[in-house]
DRENTOR-264486 format. One record per residue: residue number from 1; residue in three letters; x, y, z of N, C-alpha, C, O, CB in turn. Coordinates in nm, 2 decimals. Glycine has a CB too. Layout:
<rs>
@resi: NUM; resn: ALA; n_xx: X; n_yy: Y; n_zz: Z; ca_xx: X; ca_yy: Y; ca_zz: Z; c_xx: X; c_yy: Y; c_zz: Z; o_xx: X; o_yy: Y; o_zz: Z; cb_xx: X; cb_yy: Y; cb_zz: Z
...
</rs>
This chain:
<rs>
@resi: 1; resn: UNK; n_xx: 7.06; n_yy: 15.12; n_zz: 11.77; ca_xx: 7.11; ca_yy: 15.00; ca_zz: 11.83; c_xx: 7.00; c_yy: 14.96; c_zz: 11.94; o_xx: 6.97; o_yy: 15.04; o_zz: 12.02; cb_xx: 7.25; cb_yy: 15.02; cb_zz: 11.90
@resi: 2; resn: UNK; n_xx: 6.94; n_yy: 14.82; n_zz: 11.93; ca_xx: 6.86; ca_yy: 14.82; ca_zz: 12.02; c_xx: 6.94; c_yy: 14.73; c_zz: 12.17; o_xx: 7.05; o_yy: 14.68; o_zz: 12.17; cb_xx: 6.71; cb_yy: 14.75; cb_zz: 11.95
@resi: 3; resn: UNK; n_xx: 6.85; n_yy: 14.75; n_zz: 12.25; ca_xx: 6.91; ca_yy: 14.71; ca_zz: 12.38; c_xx: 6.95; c_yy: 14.51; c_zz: 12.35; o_xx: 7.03; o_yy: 14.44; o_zz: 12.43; cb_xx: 6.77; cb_yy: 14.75; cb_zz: 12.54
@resi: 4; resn: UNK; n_xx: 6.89; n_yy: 14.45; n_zz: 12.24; ca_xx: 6.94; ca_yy: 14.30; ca_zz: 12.27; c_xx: 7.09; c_yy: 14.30; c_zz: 12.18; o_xx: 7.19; o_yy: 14.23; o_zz: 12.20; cb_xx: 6.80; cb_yy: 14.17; cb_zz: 12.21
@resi: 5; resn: UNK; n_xx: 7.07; n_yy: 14.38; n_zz: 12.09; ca_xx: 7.23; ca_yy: 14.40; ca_zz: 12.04; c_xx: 7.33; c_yy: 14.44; c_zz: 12.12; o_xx: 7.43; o_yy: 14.38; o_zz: 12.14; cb_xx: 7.24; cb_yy: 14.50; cb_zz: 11.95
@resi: 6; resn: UNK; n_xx: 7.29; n_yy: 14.57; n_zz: 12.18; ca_xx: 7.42; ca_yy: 14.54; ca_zz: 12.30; c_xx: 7.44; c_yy: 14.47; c_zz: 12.38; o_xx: 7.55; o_yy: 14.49; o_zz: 12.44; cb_xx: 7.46; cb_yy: 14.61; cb_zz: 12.38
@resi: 7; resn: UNK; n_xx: 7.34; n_yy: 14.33; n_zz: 12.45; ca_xx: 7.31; ca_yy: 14.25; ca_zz: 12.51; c_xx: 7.43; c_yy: 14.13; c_zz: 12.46; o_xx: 7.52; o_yy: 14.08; o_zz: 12.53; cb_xx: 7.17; cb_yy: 14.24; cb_zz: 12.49
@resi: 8; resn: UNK; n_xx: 7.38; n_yy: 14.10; n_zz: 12.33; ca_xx: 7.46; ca_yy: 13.99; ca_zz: 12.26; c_xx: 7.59; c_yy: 14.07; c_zz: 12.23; o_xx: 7.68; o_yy: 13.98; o_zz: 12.23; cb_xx: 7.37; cb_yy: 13.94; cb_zz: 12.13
@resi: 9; resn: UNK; n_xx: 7.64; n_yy: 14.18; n_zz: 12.20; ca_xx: 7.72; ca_yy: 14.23; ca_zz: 12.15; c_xx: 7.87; c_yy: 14.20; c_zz: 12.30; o_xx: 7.97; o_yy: 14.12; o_zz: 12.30; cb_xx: 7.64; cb_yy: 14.40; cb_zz: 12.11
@resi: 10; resn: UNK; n_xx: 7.79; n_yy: 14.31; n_zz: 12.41; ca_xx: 7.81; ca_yy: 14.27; ca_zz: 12.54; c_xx: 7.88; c_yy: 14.14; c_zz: 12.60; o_xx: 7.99; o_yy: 14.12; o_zz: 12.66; cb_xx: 7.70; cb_yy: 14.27; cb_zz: 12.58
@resi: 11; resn: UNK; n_xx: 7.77; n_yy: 14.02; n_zz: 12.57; ca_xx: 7.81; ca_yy: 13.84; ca_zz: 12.60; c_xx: 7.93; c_yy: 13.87; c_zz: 12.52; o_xx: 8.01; o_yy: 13.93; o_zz: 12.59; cb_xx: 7.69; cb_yy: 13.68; cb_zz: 12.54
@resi: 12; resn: UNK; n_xx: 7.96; n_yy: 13.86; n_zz: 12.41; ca_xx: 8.03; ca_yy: 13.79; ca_zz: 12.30; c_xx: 8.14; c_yy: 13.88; c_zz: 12.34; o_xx: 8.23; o_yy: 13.80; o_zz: 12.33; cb_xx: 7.97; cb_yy: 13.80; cb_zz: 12.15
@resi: 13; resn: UNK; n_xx: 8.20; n_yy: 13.98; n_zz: 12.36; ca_xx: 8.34; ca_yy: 14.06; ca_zz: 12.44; c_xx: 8.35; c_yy: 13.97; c_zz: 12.52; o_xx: 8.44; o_yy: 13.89; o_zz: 12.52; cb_xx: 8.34; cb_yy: 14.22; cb_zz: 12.51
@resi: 14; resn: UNK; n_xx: 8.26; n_yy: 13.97; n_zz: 12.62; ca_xx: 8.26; ca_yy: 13.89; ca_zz: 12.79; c_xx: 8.33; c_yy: 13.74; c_zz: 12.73; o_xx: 8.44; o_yy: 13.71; o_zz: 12.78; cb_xx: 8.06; cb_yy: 13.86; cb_zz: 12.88
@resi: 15; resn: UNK; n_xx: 8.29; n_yy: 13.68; n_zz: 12.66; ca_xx: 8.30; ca_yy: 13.50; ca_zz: 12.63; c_xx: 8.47; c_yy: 13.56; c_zz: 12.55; o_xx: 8.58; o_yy: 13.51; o_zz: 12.57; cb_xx: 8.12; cb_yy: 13.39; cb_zz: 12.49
@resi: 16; resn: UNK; n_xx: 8.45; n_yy: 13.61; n_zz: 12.49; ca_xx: 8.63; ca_yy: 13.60; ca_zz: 12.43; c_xx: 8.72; c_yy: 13.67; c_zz: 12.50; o_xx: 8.83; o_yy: 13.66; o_zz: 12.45; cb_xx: 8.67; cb_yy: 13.67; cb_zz: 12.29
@resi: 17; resn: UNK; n_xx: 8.70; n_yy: 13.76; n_zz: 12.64; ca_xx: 8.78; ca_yy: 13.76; ca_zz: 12.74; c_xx: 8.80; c_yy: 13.70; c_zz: 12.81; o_xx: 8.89; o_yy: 13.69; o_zz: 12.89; cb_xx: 8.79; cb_yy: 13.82; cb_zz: 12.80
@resi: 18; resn: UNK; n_xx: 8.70; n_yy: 13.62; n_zz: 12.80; ca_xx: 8.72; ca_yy: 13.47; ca_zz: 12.93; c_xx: 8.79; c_yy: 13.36; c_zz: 12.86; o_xx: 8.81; o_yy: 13.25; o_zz: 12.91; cb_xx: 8.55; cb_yy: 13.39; cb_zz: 13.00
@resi: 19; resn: UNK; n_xx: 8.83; n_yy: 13.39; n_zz: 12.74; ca_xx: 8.87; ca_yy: 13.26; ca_zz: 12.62; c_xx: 8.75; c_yy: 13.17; c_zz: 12.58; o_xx: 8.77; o_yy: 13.07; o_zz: 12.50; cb_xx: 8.98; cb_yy: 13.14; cb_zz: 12.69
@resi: 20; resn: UNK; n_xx: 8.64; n_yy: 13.18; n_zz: 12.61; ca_xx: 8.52; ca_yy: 13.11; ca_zz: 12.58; c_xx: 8.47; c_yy: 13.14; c_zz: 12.44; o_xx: 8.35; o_yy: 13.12; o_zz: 12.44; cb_xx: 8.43; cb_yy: 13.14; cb_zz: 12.69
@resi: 21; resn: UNK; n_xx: 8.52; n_yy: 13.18; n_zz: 12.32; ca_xx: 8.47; ca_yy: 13.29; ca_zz: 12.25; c_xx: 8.45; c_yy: 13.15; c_zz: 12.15; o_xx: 8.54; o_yy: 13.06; o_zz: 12.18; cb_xx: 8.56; cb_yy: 13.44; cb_zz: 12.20
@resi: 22; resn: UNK; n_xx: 8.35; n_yy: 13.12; n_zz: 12.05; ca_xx: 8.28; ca_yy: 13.05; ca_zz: 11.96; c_xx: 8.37; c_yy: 12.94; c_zz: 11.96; o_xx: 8.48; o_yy: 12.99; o_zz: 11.93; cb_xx: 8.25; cb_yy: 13.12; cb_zz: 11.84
@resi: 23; resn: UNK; n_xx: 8.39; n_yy: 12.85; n_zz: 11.97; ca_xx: 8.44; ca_yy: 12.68; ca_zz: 11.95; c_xx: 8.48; c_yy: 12.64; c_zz: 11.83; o_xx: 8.43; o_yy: 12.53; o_zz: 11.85; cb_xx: 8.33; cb_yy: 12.57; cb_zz: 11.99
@resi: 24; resn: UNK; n_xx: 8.53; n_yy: 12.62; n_zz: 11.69; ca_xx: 8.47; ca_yy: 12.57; ca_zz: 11.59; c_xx: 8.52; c_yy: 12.38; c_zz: 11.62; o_xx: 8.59; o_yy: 12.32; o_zz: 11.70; cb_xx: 8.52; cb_yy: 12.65; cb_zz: 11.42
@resi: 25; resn: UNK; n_xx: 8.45; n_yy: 12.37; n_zz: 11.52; ca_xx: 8.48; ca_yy: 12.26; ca_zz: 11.54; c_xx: 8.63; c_yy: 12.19; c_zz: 11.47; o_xx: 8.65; o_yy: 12.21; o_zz: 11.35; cb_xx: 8.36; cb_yy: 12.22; cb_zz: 11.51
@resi: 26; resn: UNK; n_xx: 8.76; n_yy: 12.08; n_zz: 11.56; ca_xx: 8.88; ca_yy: 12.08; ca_zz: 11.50; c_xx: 8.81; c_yy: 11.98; c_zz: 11.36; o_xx: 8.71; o_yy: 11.92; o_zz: 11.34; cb_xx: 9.01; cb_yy: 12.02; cb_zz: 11.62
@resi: 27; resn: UNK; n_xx: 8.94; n_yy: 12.00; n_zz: 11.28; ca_xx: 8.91; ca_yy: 12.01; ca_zz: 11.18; c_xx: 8.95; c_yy: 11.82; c_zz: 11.14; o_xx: 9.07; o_yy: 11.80; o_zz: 11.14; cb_xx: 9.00; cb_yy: 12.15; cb_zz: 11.10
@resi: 28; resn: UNK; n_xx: 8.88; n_yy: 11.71; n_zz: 11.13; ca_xx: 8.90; ca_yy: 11.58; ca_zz: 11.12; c_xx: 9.00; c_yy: 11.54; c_zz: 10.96; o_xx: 8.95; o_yy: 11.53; o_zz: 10.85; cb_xx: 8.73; cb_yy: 11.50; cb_zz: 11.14
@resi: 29; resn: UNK; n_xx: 9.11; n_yy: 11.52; n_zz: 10.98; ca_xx: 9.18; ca_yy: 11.44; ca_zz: 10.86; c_xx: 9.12; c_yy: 11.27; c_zz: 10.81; o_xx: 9.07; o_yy: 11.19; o_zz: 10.88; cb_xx: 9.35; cb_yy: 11.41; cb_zz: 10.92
@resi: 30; resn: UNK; n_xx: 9.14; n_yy: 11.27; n_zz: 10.68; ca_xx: 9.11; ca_yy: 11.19; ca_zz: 10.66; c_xx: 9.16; c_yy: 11.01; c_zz: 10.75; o_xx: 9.27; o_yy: 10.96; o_zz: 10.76; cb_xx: 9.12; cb_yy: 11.23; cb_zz: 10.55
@resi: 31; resn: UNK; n_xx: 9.03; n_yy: 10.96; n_zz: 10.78; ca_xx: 9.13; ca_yy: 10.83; ca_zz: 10.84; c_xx: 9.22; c_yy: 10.76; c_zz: 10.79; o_xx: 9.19; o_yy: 10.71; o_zz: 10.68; cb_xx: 9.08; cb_yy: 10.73; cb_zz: 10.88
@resi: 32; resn: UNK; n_xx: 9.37; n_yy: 10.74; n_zz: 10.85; ca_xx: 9.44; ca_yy: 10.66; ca_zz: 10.76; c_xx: 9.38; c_yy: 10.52; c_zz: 10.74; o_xx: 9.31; o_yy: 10.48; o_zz: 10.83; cb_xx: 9.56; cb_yy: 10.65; cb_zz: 10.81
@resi: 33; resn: UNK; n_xx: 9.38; n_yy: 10.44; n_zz: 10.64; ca_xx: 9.33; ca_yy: 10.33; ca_zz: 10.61; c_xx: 9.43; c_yy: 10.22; c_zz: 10.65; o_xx: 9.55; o_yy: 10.19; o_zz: 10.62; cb_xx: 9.30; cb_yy: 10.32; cb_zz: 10.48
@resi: 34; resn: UNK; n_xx: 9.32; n_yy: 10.14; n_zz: 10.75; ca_xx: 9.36; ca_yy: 10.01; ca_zz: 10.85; c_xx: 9.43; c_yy: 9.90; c_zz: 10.73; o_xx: 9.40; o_yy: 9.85; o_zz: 10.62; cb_xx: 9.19; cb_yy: 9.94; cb_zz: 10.95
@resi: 35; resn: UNK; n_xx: 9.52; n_yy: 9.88; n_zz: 10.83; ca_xx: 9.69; ca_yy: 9.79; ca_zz: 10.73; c_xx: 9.60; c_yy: 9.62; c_zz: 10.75; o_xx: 9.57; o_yy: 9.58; o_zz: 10.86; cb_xx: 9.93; cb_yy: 9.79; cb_zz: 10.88
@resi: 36; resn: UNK; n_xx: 9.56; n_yy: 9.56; n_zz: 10.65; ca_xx: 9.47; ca_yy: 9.47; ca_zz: 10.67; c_xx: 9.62; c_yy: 9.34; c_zz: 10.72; o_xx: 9.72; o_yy: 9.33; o_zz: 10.64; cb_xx: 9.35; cb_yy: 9.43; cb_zz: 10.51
@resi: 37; resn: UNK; n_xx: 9.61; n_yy: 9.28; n_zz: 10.85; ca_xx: 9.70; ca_yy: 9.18; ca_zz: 10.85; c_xx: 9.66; c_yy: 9.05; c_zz: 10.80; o_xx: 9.55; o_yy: 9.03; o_zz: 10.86; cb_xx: 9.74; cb_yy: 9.16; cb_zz: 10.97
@resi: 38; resn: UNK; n_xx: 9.67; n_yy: 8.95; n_zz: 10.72; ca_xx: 9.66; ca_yy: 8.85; ca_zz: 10.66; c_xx: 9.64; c_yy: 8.76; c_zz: 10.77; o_xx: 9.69; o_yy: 8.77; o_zz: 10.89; cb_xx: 9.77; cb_yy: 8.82; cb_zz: 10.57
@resi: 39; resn: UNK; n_xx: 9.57; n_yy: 8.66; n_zz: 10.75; ca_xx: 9.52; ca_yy: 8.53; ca_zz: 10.87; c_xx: 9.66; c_yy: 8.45; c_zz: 10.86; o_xx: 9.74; o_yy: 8.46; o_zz: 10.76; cb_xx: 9.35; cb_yy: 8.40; cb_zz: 10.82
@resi: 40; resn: UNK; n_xx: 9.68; n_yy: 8.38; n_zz: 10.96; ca_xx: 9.76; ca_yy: 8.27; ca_zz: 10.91; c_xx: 9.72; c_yy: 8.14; c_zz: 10.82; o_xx: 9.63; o_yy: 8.08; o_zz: 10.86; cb_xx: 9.80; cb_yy: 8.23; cb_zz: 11.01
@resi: 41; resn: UNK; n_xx: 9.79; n_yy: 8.08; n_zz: 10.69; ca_xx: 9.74; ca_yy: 7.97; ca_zz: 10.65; c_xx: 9.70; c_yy: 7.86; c_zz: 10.72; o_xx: 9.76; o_yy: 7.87; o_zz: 10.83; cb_xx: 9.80; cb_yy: 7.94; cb_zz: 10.57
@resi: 42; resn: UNK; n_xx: 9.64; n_yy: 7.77; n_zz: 10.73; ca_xx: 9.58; ca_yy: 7.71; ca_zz: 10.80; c_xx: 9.55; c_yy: 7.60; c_zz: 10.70; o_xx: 9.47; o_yy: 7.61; o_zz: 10.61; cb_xx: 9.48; cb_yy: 7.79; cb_zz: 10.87
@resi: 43; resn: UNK; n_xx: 9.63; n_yy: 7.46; n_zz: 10.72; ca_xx: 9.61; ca_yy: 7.32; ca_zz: 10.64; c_xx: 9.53; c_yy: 7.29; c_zz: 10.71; o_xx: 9.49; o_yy: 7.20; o_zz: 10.64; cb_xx: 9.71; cb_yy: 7.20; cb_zz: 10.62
@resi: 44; resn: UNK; n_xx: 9.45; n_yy: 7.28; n_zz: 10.81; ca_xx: 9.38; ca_yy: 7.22; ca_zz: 10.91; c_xx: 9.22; c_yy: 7.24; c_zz: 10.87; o_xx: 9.14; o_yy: 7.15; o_zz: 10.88; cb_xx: 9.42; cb_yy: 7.28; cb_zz: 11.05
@resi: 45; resn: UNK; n_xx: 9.20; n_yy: 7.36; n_zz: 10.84; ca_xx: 9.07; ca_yy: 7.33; ca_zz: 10.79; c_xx: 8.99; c_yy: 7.32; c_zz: 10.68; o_xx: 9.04; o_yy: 7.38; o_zz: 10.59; cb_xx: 9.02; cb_yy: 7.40; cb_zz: 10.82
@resi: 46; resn: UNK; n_xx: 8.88; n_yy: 7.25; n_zz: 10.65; ca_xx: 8.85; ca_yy: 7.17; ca_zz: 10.53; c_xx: 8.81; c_yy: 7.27; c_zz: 10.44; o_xx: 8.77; o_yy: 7.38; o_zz: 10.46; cb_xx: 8.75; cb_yy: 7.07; cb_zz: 10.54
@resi: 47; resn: UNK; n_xx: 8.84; n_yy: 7.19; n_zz: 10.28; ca_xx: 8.83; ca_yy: 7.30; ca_zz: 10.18; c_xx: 8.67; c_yy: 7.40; c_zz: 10.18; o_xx: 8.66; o_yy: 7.52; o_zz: 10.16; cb_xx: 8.86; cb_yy: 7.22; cb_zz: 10.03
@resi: 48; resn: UNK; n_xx: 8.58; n_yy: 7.31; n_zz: 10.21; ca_xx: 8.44; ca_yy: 7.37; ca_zz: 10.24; c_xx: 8.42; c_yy: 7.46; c_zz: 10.33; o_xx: 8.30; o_yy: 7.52; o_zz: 10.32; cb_xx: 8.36; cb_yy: 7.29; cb_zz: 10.28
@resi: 49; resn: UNK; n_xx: 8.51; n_yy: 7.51; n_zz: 10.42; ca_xx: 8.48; ca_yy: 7.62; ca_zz: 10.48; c_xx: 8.50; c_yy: 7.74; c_zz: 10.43; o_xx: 8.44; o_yy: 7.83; o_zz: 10.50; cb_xx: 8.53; cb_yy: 7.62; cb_zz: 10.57
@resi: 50; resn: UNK; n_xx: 8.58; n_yy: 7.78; n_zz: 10.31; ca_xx: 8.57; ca_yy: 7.91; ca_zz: 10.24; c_xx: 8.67; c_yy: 7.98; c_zz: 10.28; o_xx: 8.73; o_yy: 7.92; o_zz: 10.37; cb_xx: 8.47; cb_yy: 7.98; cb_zz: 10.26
@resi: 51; resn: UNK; n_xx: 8.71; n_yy: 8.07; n_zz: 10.25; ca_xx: 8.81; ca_yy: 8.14; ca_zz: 10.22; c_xx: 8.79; c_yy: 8.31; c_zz: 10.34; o_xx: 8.71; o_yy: 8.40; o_zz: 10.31; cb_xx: 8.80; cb_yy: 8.15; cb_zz: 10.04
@resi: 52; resn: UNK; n_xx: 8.88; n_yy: 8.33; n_zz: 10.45; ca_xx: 8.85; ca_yy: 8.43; ca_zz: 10.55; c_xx: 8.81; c_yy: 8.56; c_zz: 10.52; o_xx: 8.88; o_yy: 8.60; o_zz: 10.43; cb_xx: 8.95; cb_yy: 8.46; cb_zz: 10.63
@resi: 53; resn: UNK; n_xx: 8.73; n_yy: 8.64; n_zz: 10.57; ca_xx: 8.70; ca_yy: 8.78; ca_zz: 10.53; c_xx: 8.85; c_yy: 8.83; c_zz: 10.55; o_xx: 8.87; o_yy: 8.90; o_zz: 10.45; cb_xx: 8.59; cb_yy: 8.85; cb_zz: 10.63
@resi: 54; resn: UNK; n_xx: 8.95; n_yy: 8.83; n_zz: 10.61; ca_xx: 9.05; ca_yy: 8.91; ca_zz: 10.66; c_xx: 9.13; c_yy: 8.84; c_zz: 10.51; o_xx: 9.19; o_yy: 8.91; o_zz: 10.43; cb_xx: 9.12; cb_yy: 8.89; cb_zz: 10.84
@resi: 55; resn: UNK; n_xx: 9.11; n_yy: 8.75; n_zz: 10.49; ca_xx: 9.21; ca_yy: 8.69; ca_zz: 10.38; c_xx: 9.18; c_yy: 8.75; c_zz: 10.23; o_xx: 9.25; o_yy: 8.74; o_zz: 10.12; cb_xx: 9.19; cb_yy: 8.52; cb_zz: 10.37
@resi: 56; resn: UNK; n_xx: 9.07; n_yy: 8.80; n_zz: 10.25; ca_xx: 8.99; ca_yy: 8.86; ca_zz: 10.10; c_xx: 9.05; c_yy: 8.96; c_zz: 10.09; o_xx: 9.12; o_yy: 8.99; o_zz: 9.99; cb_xx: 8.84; cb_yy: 8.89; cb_zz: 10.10
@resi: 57; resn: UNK; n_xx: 9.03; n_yy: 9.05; n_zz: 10.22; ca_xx: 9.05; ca_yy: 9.18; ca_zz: 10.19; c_xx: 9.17; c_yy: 9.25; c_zz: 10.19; o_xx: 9.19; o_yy: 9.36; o_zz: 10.15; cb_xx: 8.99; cb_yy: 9.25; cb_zz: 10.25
@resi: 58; resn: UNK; n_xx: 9.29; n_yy: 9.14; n_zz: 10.25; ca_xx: 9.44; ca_yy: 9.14; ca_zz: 10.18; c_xx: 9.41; c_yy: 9.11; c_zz: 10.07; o_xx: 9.33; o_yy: 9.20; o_zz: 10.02; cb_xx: 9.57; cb_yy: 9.05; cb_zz: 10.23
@resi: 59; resn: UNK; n_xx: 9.42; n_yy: 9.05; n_zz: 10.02; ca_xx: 9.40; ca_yy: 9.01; ca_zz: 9.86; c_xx: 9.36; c_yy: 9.16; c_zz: 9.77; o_xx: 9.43; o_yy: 9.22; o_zz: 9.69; cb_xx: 9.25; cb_yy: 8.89; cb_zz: 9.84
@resi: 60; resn: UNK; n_xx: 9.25; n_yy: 9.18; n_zz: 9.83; ca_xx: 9.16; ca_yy: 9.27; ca_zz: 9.77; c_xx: 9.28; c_yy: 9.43; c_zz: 9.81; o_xx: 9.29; o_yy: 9.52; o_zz: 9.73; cb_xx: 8.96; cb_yy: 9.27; cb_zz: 9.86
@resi: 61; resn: UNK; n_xx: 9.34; n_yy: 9.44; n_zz: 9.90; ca_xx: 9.44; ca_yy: 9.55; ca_zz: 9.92; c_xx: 9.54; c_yy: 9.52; c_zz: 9.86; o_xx: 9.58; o_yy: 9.63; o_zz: 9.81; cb_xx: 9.49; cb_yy: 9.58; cb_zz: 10.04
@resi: 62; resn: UNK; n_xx: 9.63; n_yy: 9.41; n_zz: 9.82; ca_xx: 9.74; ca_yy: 9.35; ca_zz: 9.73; c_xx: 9.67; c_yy: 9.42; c_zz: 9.56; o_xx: 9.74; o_yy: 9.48; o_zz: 9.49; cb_xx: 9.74; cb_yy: 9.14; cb_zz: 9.75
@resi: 63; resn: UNK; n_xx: 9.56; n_yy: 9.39; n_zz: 9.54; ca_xx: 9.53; ca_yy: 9.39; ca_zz: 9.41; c_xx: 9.48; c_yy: 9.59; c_zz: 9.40; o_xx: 9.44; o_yy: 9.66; o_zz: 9.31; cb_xx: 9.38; cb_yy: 9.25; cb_zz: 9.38
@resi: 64; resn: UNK; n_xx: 9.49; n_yy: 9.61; n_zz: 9.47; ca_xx: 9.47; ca_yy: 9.80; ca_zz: 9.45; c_xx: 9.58; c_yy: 9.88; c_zz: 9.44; o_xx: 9.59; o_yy: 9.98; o_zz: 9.37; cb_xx: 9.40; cb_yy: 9.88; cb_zz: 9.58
@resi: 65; resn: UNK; n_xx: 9.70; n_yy: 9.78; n_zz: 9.54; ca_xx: 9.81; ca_yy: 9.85; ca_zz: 9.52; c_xx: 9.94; c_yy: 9.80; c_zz: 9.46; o_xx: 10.05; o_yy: 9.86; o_zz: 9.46; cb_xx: 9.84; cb_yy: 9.89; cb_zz: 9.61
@resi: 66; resn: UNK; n_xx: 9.90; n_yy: 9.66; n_zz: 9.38; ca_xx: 10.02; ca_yy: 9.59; ca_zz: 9.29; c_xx: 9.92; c_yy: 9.61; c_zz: 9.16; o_xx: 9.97; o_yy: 9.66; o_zz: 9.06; cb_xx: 10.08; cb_yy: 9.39; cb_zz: 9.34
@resi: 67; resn: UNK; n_xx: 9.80; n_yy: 9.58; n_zz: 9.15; ca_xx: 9.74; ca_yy: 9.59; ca_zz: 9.06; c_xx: 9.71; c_yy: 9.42; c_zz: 8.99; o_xx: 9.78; o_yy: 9.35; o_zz: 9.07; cb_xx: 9.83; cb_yy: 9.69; cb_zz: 8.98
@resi: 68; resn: UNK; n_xx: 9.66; n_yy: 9.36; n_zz: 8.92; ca_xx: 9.61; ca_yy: 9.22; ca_zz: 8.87; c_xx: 9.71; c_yy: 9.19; c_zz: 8.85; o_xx: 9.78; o_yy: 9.11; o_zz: 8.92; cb_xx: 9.51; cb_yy: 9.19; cb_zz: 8.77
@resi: 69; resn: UNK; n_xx: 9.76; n_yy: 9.24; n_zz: 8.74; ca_xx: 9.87; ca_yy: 9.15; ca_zz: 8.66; c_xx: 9.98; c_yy: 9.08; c_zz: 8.75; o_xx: 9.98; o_yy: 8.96; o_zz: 8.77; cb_xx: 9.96; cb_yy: 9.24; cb_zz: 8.57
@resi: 70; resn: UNK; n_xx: 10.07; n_yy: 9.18; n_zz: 8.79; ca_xx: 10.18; ca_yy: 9.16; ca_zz: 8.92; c_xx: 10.10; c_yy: 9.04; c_zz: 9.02; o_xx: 10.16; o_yy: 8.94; o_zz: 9.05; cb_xx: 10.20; cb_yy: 9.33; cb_zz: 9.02
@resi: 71; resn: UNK; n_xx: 10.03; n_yy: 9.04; n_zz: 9.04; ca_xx: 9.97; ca_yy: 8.97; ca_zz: 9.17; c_xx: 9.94; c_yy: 8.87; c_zz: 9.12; o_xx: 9.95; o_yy: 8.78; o_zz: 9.21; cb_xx: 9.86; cb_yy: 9.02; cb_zz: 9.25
@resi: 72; resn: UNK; n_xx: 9.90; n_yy: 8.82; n_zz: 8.97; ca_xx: 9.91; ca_yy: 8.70; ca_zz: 8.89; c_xx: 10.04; c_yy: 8.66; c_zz: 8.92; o_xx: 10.05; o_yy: 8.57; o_zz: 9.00; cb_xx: 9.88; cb_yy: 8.72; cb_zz: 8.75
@resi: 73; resn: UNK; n_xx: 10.14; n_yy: 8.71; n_zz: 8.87; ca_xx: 10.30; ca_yy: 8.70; ca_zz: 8.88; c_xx: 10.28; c_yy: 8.69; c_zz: 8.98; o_xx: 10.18; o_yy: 8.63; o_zz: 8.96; cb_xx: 10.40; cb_yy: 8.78; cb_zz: 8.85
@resi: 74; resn: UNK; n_xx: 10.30; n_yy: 8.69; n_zz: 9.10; ca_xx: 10.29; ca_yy: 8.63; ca_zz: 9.23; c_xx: 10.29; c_yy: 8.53; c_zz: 9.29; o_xx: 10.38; o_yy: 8.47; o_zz: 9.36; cb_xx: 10.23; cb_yy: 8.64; cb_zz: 9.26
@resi: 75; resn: UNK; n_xx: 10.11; n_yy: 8.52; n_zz: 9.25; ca_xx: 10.06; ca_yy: 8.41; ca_zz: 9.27; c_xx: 10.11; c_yy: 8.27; c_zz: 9.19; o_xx: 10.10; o_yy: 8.15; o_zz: 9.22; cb_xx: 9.93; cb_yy: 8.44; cb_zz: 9.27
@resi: 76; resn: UNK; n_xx: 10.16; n_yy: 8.31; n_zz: 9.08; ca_xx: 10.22; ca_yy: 8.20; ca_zz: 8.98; c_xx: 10.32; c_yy: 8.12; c_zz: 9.08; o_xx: 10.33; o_yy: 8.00; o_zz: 9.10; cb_xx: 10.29; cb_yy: 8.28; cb_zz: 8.84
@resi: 77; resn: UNK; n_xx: 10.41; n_yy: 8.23; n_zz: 9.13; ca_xx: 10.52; ca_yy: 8.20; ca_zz: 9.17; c_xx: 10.55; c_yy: 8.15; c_zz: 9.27; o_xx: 10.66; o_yy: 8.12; o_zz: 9.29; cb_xx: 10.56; cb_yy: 8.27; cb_zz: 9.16
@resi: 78; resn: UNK; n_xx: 10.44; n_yy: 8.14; n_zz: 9.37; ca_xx: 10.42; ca_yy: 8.08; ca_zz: 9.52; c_xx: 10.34; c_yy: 7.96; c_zz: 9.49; o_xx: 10.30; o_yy: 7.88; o_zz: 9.58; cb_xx: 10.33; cb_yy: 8.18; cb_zz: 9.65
@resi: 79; resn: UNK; n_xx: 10.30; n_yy: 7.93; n_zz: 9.32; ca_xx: 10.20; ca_yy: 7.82; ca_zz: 9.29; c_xx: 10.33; c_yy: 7.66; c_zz: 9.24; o_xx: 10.32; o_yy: 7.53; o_zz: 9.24; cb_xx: 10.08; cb_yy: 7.90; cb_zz: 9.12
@resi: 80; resn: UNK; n_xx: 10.40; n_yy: 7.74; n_zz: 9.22; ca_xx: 10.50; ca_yy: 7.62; ca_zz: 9.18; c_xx: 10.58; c_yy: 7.53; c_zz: 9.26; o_xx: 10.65; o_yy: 7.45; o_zz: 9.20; cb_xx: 10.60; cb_yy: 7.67; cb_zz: 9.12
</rs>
């Protein structure tokens, strides 16, 4: 045994009687995925301005978790 082994050997008792003993790191869950809120419709602004990022990506979340079809049926049905 050389003297830096009991050196390090030594610290490392010392740091886990003091509660200081190796850290790991806590363990991160996956993020839950942000609930996209829909814009409000808006008659007021002209058709040339396009269609909202926030309005897409409901859409685009409607269509991942109803799936195309259904969301055709939907949209049919708020079209009438």
């Amino acid at each position: 045994m050389t003297t830096d082994h009991i050196s390090t050997a030594k610290g490392e008792i010392l740091r886990k009687a003091a509660g200081k003993g190796k850290a790991t790191a806590p363990k991160m869950a996956a993020a839950p995925r942000p609930q996209v809120q829909p814009a409000a419709a808006s008659t007021s602004l002209p058709k040339a301005s396009g269609i909202p990022l926030a309005d897409i990506l409901a859409v685009k979340d409607l269509v991942g978790r109803l799936g195309a079809g259904p969301l055709h049926t939907l949209i049919d049905a708020f079209a009438k």
